[in-house]
Structures are given as C-alpha cells and as structure tokens.
Biopython code that builds the backbone (N, CA, C, O; Angstrom):
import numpy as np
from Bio.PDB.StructureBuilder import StructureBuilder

atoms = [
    (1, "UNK", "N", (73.229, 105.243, 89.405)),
    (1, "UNK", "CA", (73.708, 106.007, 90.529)),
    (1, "UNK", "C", (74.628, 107.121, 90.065)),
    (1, "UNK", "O", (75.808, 107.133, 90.416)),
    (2, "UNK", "N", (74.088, 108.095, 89.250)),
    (2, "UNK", "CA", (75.019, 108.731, 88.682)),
    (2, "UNK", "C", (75.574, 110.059, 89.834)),
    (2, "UNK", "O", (76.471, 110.875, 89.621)),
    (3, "UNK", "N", (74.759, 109.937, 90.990)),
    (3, "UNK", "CA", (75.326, 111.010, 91.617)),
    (3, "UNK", "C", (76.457, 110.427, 92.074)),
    (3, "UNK", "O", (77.308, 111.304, 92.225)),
    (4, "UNK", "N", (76.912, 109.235, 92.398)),
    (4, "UNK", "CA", (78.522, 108.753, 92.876)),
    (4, "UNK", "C", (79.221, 109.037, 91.630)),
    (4, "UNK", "O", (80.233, 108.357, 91.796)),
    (5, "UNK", "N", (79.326, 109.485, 90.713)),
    (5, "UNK", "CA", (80.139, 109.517, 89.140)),
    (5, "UNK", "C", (81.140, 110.843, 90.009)),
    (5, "UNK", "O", (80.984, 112.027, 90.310)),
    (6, "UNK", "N", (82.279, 109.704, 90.167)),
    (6, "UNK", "CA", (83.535, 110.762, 90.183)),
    (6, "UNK", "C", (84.155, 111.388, 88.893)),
    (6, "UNK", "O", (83.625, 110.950, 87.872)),
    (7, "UNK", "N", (84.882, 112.060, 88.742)),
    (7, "UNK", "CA", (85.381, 112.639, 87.559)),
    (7, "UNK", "C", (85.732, 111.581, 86.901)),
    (7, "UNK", "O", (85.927, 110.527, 87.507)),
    (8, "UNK", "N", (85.914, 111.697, 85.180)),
    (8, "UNK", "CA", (86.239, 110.323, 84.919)),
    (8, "UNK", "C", (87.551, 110.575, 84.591)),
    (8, "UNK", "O", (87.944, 111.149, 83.575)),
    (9, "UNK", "N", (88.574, 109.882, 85.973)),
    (9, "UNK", "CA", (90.126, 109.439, 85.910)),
    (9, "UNK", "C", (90.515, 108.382, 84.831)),
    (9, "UNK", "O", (89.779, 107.532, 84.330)),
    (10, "UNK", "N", (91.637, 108.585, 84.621)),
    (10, "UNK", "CA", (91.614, 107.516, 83.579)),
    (10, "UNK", "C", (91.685, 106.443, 83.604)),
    (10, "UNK", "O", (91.810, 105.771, 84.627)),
    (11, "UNK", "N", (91.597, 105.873, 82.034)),
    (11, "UNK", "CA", (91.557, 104.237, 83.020)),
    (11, "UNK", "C", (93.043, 103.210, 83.490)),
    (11, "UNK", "O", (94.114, 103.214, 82.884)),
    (12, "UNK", "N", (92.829, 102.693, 84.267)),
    (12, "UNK", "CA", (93.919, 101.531, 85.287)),
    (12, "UNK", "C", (94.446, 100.615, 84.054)),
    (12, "UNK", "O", (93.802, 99.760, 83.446)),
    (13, "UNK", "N", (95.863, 101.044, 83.837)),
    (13, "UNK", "CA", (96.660, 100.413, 82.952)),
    (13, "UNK", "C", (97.702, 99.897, 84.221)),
    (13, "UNK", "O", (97.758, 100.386, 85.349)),
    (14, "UNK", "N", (98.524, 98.732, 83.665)),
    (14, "UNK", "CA", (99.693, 98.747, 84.088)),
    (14, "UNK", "C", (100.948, 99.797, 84.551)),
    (14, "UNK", "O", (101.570, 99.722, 85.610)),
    (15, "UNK", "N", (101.171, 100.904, 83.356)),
    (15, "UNK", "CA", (101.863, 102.020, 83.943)),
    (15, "UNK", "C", (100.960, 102.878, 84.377)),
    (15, "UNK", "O", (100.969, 103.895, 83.683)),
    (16, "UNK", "N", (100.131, 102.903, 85.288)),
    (16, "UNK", "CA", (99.367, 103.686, 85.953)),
    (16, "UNK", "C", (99.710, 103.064, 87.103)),
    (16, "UNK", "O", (99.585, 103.829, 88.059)),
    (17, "UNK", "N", (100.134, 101.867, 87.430)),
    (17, "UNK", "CA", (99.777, 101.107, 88.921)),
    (17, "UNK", "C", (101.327, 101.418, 89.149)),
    (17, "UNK", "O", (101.676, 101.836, 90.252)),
    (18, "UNK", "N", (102.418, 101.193, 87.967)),
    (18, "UNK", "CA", (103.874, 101.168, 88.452)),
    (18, "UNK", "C", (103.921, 102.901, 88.820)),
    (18, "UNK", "O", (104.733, 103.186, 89.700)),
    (19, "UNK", "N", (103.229, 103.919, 88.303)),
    (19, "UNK", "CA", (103.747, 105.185, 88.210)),
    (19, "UNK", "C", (103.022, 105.520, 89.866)),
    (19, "UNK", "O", (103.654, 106.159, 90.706)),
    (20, "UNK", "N", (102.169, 105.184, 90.025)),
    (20, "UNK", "CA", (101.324, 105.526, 91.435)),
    (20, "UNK", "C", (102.248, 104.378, 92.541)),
    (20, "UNK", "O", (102.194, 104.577, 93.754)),
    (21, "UNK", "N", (102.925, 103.404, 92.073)),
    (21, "UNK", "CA", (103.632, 103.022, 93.078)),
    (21, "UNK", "C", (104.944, 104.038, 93.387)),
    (21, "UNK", "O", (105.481, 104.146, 94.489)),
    (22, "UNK", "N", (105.215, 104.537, 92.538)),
    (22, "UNK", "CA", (107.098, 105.589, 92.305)),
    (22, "UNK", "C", (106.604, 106.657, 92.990)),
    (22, "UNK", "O", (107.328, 107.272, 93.773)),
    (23, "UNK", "N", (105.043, 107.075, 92.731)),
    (23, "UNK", "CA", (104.953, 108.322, 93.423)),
    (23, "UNK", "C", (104.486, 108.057, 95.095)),
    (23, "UNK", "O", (104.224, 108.865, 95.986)),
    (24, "UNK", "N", (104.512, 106.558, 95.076)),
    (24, "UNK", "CA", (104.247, 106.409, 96.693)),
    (24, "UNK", "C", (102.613, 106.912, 97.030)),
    (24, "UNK", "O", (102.259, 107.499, 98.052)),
    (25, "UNK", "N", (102.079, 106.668, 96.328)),
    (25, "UNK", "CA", (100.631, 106.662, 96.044)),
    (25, "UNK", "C", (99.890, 105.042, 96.518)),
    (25, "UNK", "O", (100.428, 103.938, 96.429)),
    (26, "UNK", "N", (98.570, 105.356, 97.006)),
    (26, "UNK", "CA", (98.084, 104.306, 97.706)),
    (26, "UNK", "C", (96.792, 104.125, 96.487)),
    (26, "UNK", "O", (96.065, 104.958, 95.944)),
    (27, "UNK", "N", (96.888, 102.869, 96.384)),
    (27, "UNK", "CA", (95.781, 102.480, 95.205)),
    (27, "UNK", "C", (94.553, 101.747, 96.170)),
    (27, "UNK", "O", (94.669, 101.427, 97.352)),
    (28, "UNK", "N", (93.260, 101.574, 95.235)),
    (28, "UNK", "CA", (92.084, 101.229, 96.023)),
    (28, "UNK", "C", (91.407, 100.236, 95.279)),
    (28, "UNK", "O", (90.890, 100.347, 94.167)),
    (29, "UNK", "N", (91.496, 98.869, 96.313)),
    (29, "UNK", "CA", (91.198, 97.869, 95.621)),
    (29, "UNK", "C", (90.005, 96.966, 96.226)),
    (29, "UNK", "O", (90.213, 96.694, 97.408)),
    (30, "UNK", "N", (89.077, 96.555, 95.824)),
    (30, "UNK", "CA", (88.262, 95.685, 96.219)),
    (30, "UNK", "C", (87.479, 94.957, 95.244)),
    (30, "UNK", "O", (87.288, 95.144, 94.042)),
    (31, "UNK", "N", (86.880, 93.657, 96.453)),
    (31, "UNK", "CA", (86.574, 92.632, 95.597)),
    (31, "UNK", "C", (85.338, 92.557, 94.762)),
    (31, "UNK", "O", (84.434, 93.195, 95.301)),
    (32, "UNK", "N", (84.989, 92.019, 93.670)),
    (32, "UNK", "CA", (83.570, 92.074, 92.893)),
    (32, "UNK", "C", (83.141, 90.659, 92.401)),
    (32, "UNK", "O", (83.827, 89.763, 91.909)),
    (33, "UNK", "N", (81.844, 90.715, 92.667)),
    (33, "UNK", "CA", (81.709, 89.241, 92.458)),
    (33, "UNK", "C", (80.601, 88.770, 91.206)),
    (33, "UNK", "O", (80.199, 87.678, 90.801)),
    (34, "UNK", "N", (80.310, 90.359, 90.785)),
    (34, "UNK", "CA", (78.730, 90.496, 89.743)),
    (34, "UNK", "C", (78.627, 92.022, 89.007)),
    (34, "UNK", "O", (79.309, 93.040, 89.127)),
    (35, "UNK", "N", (77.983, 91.837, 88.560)),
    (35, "UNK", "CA", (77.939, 93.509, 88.058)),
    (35, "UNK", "C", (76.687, 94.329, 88.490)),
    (35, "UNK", "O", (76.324, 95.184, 87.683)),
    (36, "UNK", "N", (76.076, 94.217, 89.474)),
    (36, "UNK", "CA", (75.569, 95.364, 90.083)),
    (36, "UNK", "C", (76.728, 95.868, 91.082)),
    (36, "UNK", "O", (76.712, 97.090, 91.232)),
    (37, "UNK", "N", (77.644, 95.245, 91.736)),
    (37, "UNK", "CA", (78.692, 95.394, 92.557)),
    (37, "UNK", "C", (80.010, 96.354, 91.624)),
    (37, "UNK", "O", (80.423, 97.445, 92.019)),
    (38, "UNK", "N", (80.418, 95.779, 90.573)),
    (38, "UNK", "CA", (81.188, 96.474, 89.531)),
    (38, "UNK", "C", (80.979, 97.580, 89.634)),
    (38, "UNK", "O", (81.726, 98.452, 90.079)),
    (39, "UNK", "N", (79.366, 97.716, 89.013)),
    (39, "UNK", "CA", (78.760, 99.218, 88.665)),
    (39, "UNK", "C", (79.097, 99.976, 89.870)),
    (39, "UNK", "O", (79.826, 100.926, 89.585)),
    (40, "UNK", "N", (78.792, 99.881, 91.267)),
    (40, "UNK", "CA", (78.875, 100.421, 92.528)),
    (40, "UNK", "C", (80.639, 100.547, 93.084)),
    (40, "UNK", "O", (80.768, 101.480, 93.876)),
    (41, "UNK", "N", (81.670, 99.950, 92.864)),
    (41, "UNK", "CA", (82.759, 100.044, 93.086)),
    (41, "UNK", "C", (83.243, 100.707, 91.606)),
    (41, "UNK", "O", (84.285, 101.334, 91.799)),
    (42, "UNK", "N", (82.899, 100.759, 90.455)),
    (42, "UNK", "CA", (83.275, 101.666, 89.604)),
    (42, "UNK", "C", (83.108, 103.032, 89.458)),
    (42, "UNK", "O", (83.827, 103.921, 89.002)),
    (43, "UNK", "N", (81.545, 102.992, 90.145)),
    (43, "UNK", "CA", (81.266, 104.541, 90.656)),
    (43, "UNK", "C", (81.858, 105.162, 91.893)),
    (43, "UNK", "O", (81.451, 106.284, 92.198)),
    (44, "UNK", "N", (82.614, 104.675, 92.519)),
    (44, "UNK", "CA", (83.031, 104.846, 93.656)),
    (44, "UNK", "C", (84.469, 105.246, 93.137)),
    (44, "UNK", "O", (85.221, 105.732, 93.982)),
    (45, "UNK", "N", (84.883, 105.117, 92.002)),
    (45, "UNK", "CA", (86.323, 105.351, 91.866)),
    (45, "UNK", "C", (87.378, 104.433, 92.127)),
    (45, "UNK", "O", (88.513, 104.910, 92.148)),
    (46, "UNK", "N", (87.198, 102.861, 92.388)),
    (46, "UNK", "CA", (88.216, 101.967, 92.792)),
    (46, "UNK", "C", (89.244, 101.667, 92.065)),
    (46, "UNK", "O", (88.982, 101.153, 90.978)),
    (47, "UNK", "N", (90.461, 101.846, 92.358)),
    (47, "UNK", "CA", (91.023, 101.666, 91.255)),
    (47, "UNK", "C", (91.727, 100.100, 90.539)),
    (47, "UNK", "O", (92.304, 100.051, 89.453)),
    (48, "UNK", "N", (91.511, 99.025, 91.387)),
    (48, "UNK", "CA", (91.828, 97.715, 91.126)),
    (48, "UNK", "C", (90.426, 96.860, 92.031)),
    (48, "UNK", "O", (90.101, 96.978, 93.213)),
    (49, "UNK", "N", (89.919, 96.147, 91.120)),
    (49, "UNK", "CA", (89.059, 94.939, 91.161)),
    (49, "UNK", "C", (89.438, 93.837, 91.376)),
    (49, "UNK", "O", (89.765, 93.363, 90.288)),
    (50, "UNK", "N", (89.636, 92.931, 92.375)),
    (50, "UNK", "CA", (89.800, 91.469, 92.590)),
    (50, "UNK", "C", (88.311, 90.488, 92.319)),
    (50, "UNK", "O", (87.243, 90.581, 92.925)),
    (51, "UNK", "N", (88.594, 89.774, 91.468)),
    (51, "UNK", "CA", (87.613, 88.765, 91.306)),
    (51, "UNK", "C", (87.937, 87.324, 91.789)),
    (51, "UNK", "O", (88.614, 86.982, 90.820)),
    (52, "UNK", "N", (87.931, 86.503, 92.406)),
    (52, "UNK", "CA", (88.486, 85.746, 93.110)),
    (52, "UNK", "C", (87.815, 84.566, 93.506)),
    (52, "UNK", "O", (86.618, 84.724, 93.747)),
    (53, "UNK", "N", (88.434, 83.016, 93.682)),
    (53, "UNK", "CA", (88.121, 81.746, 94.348)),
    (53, "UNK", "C", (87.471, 82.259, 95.798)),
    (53, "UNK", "O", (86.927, 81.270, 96.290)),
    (54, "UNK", "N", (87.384, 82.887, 96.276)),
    (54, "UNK", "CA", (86.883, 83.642, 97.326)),
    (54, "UNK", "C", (85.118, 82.990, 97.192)),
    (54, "UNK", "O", (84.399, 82.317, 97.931)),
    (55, "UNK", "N", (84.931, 83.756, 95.551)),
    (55, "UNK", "CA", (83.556, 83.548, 95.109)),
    (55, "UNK", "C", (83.170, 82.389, 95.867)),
    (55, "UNK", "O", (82.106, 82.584, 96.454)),
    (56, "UNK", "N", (83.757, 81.042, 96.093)),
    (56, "UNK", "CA", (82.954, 80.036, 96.334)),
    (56, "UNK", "C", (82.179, 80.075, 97.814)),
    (56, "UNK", "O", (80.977, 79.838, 97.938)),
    (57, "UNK", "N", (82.991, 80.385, 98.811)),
    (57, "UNK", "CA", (82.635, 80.695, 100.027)),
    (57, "UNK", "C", (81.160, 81.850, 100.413)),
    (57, "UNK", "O", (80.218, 81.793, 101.205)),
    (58, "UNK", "N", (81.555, 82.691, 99.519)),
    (58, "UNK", "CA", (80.864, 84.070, 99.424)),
    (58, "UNK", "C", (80.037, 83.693, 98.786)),
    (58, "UNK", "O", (79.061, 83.452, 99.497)),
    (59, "UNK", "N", (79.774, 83.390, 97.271)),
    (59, "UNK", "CA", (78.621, 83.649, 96.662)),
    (59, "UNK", "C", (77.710, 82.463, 96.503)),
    (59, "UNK", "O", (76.488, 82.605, 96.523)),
    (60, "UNK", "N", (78.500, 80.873, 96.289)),
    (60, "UNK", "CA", (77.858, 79.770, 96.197)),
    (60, "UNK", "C", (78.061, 78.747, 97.168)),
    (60, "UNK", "O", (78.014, 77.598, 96.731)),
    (61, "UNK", "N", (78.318, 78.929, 98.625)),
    (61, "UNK", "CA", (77.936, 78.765, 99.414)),
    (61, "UNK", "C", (79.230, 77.275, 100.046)),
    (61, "UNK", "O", (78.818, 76.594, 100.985)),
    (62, "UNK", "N", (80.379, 77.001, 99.570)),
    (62, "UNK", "CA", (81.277, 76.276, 99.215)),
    (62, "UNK", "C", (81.781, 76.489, 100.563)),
    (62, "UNK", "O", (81.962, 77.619, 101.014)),
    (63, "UNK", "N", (82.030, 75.331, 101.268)),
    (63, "UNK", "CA", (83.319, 75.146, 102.800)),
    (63, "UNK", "C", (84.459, 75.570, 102.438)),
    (63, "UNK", "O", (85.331, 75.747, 103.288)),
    (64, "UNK", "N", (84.640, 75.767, 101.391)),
    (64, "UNK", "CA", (86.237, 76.682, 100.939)),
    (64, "UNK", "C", (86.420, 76.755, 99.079)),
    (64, "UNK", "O", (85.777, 76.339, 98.115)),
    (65, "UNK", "N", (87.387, 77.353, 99.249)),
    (65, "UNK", "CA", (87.376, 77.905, 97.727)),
    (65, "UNK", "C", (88.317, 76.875, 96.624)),
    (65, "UNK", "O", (88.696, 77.308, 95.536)),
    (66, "UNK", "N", (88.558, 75.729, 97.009)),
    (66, "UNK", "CA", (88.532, 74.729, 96.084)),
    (66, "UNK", "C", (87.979, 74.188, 95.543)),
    (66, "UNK", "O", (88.572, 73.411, 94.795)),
    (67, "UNK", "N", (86.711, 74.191, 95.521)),
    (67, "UNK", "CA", (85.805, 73.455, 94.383)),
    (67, "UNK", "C", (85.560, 74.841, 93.046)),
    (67, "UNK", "O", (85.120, 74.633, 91.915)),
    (68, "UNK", "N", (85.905, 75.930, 93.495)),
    (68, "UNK", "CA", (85.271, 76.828, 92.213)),
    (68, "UNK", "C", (86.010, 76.178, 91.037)),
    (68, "UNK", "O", (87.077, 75.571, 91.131)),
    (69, "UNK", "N", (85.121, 76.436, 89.627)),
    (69, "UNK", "CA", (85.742, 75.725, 88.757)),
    (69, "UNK", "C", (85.941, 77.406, 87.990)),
    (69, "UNK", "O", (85.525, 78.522, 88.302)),
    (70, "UNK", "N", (87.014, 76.740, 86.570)),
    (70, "UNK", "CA", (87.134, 77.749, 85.414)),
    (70, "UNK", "C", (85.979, 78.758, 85.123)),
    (70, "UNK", "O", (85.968, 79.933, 84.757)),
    (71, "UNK", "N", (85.004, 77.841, 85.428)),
    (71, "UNK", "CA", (83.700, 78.439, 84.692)),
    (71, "UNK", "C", (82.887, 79.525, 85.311)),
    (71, "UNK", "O", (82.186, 80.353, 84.729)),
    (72, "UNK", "N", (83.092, 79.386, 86.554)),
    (72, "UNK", "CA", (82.359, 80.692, 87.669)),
    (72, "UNK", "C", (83.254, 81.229, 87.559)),
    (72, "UNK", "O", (83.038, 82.168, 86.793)),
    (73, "UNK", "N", (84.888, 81.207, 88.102)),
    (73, "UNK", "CA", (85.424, 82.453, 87.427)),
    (73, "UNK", "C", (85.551, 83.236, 86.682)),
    (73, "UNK", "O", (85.949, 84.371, 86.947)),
    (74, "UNK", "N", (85.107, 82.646, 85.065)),
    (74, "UNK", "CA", (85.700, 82.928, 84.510)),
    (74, "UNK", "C", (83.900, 83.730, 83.951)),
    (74, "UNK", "O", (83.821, 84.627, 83.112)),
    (75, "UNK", "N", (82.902, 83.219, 84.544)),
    (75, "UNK", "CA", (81.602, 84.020, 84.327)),
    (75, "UNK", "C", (81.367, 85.453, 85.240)),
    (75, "UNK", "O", (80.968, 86.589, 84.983)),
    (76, "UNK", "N", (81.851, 84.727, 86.457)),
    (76, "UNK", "CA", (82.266, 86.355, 87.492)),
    (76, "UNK", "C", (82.862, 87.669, 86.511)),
    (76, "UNK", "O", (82.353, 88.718, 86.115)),
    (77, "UNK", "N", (84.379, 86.945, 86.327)),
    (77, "UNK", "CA", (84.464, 88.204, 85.500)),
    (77, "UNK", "C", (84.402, 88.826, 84.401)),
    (77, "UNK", "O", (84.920, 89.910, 84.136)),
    (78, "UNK", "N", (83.670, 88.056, 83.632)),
    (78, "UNK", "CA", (82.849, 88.772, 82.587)),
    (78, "UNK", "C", (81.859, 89.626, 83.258)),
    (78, "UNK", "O", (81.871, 90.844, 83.080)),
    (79, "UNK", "N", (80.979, 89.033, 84.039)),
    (79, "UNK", "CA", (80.410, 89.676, 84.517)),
    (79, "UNK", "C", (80.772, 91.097, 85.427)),
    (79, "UNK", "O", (79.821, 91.875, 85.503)),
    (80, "UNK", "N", (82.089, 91.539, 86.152)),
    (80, "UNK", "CA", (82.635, 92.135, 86.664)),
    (80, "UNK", "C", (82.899, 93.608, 85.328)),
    (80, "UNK", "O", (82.330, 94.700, 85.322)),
    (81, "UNK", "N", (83.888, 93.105, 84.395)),
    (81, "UNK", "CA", (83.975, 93.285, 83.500)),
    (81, "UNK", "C", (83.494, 94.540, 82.916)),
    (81, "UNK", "O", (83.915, 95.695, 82.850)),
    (82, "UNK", "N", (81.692, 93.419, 82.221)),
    (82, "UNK", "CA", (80.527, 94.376, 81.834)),
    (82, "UNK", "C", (80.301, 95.410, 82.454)),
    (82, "UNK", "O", (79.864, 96.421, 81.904)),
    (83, "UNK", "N", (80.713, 95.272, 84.420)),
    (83, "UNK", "CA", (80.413, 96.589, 84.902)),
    (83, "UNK", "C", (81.244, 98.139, 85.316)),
    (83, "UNK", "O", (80.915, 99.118, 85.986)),
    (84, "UNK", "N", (82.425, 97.771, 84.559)),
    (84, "UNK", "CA", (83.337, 98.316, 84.974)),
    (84, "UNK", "C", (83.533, 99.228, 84.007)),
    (84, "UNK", "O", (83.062, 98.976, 82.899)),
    (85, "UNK", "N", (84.441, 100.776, 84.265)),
    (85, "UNK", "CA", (84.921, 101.463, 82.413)),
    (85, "UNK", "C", (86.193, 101.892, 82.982)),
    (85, "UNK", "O", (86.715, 102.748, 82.268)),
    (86, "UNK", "N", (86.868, 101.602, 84.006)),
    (86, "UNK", "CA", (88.596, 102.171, 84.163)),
    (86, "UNK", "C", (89.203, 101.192, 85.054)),
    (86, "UNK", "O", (90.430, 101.088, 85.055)),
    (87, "UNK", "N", (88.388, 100.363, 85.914)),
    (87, "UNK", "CA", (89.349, 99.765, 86.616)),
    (87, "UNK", "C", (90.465, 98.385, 86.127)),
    (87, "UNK", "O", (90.308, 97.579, 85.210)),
    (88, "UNK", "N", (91.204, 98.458, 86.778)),
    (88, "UNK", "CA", (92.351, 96.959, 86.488)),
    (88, "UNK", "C", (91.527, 95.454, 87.290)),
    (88, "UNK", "O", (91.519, 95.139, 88.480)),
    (89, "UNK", "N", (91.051, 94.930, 86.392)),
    (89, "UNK", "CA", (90.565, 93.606, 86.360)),
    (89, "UNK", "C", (91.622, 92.266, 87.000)),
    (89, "UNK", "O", (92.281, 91.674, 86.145)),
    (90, "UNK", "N", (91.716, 91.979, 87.924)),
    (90, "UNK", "CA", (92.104, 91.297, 88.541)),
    (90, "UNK", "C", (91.636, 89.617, 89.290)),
    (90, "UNK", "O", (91.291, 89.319, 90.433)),
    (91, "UNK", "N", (91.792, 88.938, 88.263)),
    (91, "UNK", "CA", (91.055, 87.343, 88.282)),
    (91, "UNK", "C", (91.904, 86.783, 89.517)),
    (91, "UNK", "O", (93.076, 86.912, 89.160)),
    (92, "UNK", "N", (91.880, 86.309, 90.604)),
    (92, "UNK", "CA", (93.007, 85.470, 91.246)),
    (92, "UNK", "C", (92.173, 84.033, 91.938)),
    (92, "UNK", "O", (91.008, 83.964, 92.328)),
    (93, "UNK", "N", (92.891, 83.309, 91.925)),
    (93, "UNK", "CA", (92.036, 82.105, 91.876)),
    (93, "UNK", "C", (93.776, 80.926, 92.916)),
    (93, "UNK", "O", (94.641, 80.121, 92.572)),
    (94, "UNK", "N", (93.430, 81.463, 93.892)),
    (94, "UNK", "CA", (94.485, 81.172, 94.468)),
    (94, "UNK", "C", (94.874, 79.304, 94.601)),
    (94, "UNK", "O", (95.998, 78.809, 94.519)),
    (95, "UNK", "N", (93.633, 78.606, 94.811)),
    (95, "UNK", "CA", (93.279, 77.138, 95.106)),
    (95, "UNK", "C", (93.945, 76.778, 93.766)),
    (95, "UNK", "O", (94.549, 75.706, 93.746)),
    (96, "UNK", "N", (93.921, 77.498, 92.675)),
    (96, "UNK", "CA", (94.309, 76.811, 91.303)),
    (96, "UNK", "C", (95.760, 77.410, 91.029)),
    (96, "UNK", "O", (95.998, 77.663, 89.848)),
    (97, "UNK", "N", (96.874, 77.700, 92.068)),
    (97, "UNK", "CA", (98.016, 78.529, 91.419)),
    (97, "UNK", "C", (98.883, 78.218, 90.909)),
    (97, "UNK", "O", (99.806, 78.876, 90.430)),
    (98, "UNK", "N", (98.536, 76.259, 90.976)),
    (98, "UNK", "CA", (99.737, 75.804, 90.429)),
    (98, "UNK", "C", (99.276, 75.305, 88.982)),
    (98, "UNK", "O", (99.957, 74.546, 88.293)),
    (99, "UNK", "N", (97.678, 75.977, 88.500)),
    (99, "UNK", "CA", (97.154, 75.325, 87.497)),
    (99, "UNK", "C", (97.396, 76.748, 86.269)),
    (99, "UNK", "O", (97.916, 77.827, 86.553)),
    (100, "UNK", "N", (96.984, 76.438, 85.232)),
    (100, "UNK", "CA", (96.781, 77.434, 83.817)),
    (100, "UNK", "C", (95.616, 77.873, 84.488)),
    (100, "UNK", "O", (95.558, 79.035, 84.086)),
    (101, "UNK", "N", (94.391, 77.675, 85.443)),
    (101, "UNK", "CA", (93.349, 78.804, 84.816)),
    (101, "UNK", "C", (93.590, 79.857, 85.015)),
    (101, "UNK", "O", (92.720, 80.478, 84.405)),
    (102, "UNK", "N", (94.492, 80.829, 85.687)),
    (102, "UNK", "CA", (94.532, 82.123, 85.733)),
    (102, "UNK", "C", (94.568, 82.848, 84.239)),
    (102, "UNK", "O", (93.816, 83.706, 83.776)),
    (103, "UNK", "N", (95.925, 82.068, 83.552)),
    (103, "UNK", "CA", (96.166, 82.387, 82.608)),
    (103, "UNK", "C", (94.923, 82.505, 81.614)),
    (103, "UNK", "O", (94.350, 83.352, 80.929)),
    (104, "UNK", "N", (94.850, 81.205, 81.931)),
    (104, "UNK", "CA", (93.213, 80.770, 80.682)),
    (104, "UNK", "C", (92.074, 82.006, 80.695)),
    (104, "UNK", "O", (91.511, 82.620, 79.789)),
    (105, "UNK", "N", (92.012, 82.071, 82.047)),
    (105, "UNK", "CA", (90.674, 83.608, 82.431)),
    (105, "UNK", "C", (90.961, 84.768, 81.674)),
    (105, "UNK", "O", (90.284, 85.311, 80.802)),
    (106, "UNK", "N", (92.112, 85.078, 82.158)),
    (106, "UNK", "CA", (92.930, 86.224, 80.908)),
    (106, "UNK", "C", (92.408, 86.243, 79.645)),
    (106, "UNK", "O", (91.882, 87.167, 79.024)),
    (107, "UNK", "N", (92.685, 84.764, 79.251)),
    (107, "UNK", "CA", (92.783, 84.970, 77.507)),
    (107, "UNK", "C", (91.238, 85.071, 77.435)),
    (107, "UNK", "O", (90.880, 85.984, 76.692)),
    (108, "UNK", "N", (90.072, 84.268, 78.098)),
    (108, "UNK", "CA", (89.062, 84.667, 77.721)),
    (108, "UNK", "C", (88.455, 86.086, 77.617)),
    (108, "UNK", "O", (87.681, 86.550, 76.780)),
    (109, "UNK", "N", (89.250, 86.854, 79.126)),
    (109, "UNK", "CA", (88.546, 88.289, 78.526)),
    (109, "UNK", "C", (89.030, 88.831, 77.959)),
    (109, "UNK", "O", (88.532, 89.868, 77.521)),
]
sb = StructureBuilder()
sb.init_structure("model")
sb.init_model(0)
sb.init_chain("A")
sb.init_seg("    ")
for serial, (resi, resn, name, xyz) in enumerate(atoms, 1):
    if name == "N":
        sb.init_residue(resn, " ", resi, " ")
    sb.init_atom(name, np.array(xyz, "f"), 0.0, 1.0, " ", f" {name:<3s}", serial, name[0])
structure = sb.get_structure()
C-alpha cells in the first residue's frame, strides 16, 4: 500500500513521546494484533502500537482476557513488530500485572 507511505517521520523513541508531551502534542495510538494490521497502521503514520491481553477476546475468541498466555503475546508481537519501521511497540497484558510477563515480552523482543 505504498500510496498511504507518509513521509518517513522518525522513528518513536522514548524522547520523542516525552518531547511531544512538553510540546503539548497529541500522539496516535492504536491497537495491532498481526502484521497485515502493523503494515496498515504503520502506513498510516501511528505513532504508538498497543499489543494487548485484549488479543484473547478479539482474536481467539476467549470470555475475557485472562486465559491469554506468554506465548500469544509474546507471538502477537513479534508479529506486530515484523510489521512495523517507527512505531513505539507497546506489549500490555493487563490480566498479568501483577506477573513478570510484561517484562519477559520485552526481553524477548
């Protein structure tokens, strides 16, 4: 879809999110659950990606988002990932907040 190819802004660091907060700047965030979706919210210019326990409801069909394990998250966003070239990658896995996998997702990507 190269006709959505916005200019290429740079990519979503940490002092990019604190400096666009000082300037009172509104950032653009949405959720991804695969990488044909990545590809399409990367071409779109988004500037933060949520990948999320969400997945279970949404993609594998789950009464709520406590059963997702490490492993779909942590395949989502690889998969997210692969489709992305500037945005801030954002794993949140809320059902697990009192657990390490957030952390753990991190270290894998």
């Amino acid at each position: 879809m190269a006709y959505l190819q916005p200019d290429k802004p740079e990519k979503v660091y940490l002092p990019f999110i604190r400096s666009a907060k000082e300037r009172g700047e509104k950032l653009v965030c949405l959720t991804a659950y695969d990488y044909p979706t990545a590809r399409i919210v990367d071409e779109a210019g988004v500037d933060i990606i949520l990948v999320g326990d969400s997945m279970g409801n949404v993609i594998h069909g789950y009464g709520n988002s406590i059963p997702v394990s490490l492993e779909e998250i942590t395949s989502a966003c690889i998969a997210v990932k692969r489709g992305t070239e500037r945005e801030w990658l954002w794993p949140t896995c809320l059902s697990a907040a009192t657990t390490s996998i957030p952390t753990r997702v991190f270290k894998m990507l």
